[in-house]
C-alpha positions in Angstrom: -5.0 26.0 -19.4 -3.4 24.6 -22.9 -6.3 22.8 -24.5 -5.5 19.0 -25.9 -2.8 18.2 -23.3 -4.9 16.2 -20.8 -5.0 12.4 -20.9 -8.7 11.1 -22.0 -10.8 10.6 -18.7 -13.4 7.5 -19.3 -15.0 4.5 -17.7 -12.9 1.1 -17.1 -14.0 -2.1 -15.1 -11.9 -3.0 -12.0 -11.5 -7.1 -11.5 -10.6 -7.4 -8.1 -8.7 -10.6 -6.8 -11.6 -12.3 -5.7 -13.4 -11.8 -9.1 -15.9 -9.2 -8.2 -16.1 -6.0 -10.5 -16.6 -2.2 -10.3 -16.9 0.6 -12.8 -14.8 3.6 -12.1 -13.3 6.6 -14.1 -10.0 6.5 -15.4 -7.0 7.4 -17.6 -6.2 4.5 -17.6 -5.9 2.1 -20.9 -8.8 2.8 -23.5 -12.4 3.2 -22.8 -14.4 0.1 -22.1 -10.8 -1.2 -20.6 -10.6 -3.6 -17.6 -7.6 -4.0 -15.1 -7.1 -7.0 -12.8 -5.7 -6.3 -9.6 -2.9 -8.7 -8.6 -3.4 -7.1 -4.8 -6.5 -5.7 -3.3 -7.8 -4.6 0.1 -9.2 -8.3 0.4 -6.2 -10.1 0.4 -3.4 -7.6 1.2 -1.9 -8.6 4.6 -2.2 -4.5 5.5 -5.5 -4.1 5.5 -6.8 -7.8 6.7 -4.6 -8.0 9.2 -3.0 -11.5 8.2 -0.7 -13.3 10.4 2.8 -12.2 8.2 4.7 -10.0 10.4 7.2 -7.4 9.0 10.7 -8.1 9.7 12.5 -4.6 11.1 16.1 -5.3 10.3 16.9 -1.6 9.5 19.0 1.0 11.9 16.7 1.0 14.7 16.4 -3.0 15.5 20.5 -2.3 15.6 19.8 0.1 17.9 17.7 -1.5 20.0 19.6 -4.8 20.2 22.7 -2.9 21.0 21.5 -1.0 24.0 18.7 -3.3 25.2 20.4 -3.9 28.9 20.9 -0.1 29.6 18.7 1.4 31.7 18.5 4.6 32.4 17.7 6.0 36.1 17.0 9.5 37.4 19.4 12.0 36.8 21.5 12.8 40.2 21.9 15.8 41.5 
């Protein structure tokens, strides 16, 4: 490995959404450093399982809507 290209690896307090803390490594900012996170496990809609539903509007809703009153029966032979 080439010596002196690595970032610095040090400690740096996490502010979560709700204001609680944790201490974790990072290479991120300087040491001592904090980051507030503007989304977080606690409030993301992903992982609490809020009541916002994601709108499919890509190729397969188009799909869908286009051939939603074919049905398909056995195959006759």
């Amino acid at each position: 490995m080439k010596p002196d290209i690595h970032p610095d690896y040090h400690t740096i307090t996490i502010i979560m959404t709700d204001g609680t803390t944790y201490e974790t490594r990072s290479t991120y900012g300087k040491a001592g450093d904090s980051m507030r996170l503007e989304v977080d496990r606690k409030s993301h809609p992903a992982w609490t399982g809020g009541n916002k539903q994601l709108q499919d509007v890509g190729q397969l809703s188009r799909f869908n809507k286009r051939f939603a009153n074919i049905s398909i029966g056995k195959n006759p032979e």
